[in-house]
Kinemage of the C-alpha trace (Angstrom):
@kinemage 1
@onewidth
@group {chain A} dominant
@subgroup {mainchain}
@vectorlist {calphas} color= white
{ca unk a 1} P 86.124 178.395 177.366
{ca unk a 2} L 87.430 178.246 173.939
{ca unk a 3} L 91.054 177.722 175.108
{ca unk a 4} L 90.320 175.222 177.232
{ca unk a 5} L 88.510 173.337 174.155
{ca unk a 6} L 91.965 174.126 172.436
{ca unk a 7} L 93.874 172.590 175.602
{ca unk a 8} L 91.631 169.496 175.303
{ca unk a 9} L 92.181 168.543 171.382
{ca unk a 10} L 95.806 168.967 172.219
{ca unk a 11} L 95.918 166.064 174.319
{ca unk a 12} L 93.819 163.916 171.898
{ca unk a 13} L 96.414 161.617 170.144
{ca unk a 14} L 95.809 158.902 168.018
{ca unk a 15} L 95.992 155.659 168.990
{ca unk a 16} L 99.028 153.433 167.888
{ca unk a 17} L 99.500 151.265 164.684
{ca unk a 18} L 100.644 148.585 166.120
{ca unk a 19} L 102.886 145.591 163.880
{ca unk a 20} L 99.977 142.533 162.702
{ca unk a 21} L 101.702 138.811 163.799
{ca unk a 22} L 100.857 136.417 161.158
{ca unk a 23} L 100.345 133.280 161.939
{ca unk a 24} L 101.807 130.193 160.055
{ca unk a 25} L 99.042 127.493 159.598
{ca unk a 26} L 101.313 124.319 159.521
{ca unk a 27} L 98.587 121.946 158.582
{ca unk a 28} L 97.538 123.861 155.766
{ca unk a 29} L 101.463 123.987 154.508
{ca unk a 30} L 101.802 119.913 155.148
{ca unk a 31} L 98.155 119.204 153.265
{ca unk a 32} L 100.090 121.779 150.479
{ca unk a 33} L 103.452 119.742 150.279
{ca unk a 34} L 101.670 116.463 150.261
{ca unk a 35} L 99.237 117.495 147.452
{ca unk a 36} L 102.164 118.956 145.744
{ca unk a 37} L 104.061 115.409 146.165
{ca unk a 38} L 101.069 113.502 144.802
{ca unk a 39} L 101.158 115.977 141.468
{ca unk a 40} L 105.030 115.333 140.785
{ca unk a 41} L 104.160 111.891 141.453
{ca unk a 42} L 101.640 111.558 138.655
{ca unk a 43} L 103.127 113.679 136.350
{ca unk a 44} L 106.605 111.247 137.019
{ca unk a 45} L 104.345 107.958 136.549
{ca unk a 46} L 102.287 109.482 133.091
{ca unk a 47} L 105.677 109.885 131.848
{ca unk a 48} L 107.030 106.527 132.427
{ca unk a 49} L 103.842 104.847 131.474
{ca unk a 50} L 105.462 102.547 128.967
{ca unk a 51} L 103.797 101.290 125.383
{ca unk a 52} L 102.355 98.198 125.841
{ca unk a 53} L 100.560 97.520 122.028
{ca unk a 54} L 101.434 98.844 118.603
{ca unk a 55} L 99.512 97.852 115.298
{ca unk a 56} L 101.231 98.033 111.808
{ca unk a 57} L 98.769 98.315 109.115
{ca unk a 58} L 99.472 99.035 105.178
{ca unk a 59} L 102.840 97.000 105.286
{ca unk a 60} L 103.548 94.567 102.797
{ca unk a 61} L 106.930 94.990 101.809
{ca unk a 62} L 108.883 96.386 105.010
{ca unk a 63} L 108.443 93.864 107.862
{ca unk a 64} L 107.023 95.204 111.688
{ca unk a 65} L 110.250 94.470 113.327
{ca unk a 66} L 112.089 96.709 110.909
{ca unk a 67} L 109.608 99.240 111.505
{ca unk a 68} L 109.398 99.065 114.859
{ca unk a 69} L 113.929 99.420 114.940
{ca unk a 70} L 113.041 102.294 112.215
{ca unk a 71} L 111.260 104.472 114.924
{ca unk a 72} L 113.209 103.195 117.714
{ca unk a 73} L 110.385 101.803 119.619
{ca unk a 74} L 111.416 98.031 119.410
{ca unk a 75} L 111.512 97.968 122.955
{ca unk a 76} L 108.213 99.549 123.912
{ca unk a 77} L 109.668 102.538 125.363
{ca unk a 78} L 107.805 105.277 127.646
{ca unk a 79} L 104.704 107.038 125.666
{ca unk a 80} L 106.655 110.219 126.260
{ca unk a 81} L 108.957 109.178 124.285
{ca unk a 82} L 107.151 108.652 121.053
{ca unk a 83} L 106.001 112.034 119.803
{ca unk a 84} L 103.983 111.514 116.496
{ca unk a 85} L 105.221 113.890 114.427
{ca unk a 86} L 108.997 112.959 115.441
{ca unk a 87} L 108.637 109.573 114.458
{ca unk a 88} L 106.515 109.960 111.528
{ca unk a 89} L 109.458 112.562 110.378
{ca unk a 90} L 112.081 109.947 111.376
{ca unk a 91} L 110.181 107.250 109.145
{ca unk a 92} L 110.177 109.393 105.902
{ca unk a 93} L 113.752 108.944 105.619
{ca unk a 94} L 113.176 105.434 104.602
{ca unk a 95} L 112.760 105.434 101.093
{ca unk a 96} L 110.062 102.567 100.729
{ca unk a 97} L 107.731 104.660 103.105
{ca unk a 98} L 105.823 106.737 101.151
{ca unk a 99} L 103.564 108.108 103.382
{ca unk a 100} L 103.060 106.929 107.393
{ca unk a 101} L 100.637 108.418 109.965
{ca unk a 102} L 101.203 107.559 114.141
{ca unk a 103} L 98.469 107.845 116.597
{ca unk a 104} L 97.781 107.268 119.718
{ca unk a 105} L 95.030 105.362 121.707
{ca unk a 106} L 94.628 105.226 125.349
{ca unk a 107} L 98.472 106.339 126.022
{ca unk a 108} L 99.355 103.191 125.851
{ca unk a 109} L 98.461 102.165 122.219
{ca unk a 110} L 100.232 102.953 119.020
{ca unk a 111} L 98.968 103.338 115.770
{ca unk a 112} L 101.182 103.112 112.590
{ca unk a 113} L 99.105 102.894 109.156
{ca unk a 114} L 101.676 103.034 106.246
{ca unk a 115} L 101.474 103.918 102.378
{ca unk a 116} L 104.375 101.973 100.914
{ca unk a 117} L 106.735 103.266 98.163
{ca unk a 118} L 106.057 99.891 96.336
{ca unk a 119} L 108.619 98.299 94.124
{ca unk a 120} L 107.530 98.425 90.440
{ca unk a 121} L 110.453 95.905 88.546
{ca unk a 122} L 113.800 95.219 88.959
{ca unk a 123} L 116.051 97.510 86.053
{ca unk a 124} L 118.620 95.085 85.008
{ca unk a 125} L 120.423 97.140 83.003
{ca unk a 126} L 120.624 99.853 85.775
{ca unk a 127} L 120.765 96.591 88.131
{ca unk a 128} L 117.978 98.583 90.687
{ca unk a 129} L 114.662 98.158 91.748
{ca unk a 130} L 112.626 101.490 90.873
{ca unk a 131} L 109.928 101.878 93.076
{ca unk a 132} L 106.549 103.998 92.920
{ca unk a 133} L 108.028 107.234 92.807
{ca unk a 134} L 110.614 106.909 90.535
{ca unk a 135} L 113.198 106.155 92.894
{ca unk a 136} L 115.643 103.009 92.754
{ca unk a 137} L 117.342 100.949 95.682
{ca unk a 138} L 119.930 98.196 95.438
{ca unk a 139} L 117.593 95.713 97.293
{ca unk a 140} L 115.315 93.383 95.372
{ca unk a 141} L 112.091 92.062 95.913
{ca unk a 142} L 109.763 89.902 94.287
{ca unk a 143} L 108.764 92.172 90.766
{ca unk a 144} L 109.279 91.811 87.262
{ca unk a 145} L 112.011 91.747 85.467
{ca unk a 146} L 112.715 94.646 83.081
{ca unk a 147} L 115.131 92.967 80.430
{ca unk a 148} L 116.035 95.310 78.177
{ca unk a 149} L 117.115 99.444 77.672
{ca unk a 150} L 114.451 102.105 77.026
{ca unk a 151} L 114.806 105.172 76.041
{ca unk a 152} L 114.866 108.274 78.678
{ca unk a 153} L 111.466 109.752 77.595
{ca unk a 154} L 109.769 106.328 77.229
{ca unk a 155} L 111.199 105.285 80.157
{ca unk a 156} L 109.619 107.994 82.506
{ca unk a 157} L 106.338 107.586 81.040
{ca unk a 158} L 106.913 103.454 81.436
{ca unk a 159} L 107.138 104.251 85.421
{ca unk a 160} L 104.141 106.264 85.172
{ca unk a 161} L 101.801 103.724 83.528
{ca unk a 162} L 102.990 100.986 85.649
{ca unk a 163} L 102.504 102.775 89.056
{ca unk a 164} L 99.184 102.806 88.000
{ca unk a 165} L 98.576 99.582 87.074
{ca unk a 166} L 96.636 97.205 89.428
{ca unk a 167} L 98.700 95.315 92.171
{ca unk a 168} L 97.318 91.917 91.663
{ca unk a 169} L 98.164 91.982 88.148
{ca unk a 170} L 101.259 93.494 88.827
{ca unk a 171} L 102.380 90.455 90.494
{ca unk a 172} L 101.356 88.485 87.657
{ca unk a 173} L 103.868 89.939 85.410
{ca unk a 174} L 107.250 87.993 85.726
{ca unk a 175} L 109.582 89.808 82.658
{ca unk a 176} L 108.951 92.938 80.738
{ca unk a 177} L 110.628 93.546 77.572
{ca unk a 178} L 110.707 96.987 75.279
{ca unk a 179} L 109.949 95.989 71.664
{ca unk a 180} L 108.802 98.035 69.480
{ca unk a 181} L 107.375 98.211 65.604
{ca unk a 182} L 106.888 99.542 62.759
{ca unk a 183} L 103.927 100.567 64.081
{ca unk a 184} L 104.202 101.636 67.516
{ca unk a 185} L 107.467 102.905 69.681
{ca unk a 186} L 105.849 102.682 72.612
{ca unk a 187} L 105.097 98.640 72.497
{ca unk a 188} L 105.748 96.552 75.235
{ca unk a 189} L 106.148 92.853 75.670
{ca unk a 190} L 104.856 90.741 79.115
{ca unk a 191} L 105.885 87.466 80.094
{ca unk a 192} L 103.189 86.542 82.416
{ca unk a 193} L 104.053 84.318 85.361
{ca unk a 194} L 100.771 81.810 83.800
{ca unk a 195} L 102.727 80.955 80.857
{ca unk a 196} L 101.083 83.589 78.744
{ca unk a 197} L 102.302 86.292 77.022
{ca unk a 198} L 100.883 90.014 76.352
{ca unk a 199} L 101.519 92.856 74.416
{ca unk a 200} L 100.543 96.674 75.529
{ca unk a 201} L 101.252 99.590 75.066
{ca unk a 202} L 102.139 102.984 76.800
{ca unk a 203} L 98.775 104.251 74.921
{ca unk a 204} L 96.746 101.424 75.980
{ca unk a 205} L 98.524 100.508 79.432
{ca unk a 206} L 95.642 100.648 81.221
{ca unk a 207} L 94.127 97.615 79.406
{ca unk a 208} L 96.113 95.720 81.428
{ca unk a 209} L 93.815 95.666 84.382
{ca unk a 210} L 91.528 93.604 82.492
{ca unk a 211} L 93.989 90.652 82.085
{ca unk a 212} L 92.833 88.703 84.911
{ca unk a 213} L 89.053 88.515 83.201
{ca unk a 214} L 89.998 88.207 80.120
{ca unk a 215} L 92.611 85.168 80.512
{ca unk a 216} L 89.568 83.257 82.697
{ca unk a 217} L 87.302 83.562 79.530
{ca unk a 218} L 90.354 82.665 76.682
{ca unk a 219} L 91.155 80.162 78.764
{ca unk a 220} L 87.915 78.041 78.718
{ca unk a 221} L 87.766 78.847 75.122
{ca unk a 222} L 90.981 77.883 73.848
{ca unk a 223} L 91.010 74.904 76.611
{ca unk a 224} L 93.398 76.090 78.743
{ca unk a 225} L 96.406 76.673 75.990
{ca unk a 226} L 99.161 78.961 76.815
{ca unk a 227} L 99.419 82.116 74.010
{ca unk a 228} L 99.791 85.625 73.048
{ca unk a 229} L 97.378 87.772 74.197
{ca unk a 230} L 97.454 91.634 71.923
{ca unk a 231} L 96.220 93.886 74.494
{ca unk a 232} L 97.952 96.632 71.772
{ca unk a 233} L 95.688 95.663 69.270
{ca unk a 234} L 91.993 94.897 69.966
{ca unk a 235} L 92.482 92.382 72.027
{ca unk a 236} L 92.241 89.255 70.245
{ca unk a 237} L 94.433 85.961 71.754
{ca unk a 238} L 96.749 83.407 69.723
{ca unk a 239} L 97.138 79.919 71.231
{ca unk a 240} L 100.588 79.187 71.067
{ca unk a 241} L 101.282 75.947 68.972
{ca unk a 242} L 98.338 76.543 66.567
């Protein structure tokens, strides 16, 4: 009995592995290769998508076309193509750009807002323009005049006041000549582009702001006259021909 139970396991084998076909779905592969078509396409027409509008704000002295060659997007290139950190790096090598930030609005929109280095006077003894930051360029613009030599200490402390001084009266200020007294070093002379002139100094620089107010209410006084007005010392005004 028990060796015929032996016999019997003996001929139990187990069955086969057989090899598993797999079978290629060739609709799934062609729905694959067309969705994969339609990506590439996409991705190829996002990065031709070209710039079609760029605005230019805080630009007074550099003009949008020269901006626009500056960055090299005068021809409204693809919006791949104008990274904002490249081109606001590429735009800091122009010295009247102080500052410039580039953004970007629906893809297709460029946004430049820019801090100018602005042009303070024209040196003519150096025969440069120095601009905000202390640097100088050989092209002029439309600033004062700086007639005369001042000394190297004076002279940095001069740029300092004068960047700070307020635009509009700025541009009010045709000639600046160094004259000092007796009494002050630091005294500074102001032919205005009004006919008037004023006197300031490094100390007092700031008073200068006020000249636009103040010449409105000497003017009605002194019925209209031309004259000196001593913004060095308390502020009084001297018609000229009195």
């Amino acid at each position: 009995m028990k060796k015929n139970m032996i016999q019997n396991k003996q001929k139990v084998s187990s069955p086969k592995k057989g090899k598993k076909r797999v079978k290629i779905k060739y609709k799934n592969v062609f729905l694959f290769l067309i969705f994969l078509t339609f990506i590439i396409f996409i991705f190829y027409c996002i990065l031709h998508i070209p710039i079609k509008n760029i605005y230019i704000k805080g630009n007074k002295y550099l003009k949008d076309q020269e901006i626009l060659e500056m960055l090299g997007i005068n021809e409204y290139p693809p919006a791949i193509q104008t990274i904002a950190p490249l081109l606001e790096k590429k735009a800091k090598k122009q010295i009247l750009i102080k500052n410039i930030k580039i953004s970007h609005k629906y893809i297709t929109e460029i946004w430049i807002q820019i801090e100018e280095n602005i042009p303070l006077f024209y040196d003519s003894t150096k025969q440069k323009t120095i601009l905000k930051d202390g640097k100088q360029t050989d092209i002029k613009f439309l600033t004062p005049t700086l007639l005369n030599y001042i000394p190297e200490q004076k002279y940095e402390r001069f740029i300092e006041k004068i960047a700070q001084t307020n635009p509009k009266v700025l541009q009010k200020i045709s000639e600046i000549k160094y004259d000092p007294n007796d009494k002050d070093e630091e005294r500074f002379l102001m032919s205005m582009n009004d006919g008037n002139y004023v006197y300031v100094t490094l100390g007092y620089f700031d008073r200068l702001d006020t000249y636009i107010d103040v010449i409105k209410q000497i003017s009605k006084k002194f019925n209209h006259k031309k004259g000196i007005l001593y913004l060095d010392s308390g502020g009084y005004f001297e018609a000229l021909g009195d």
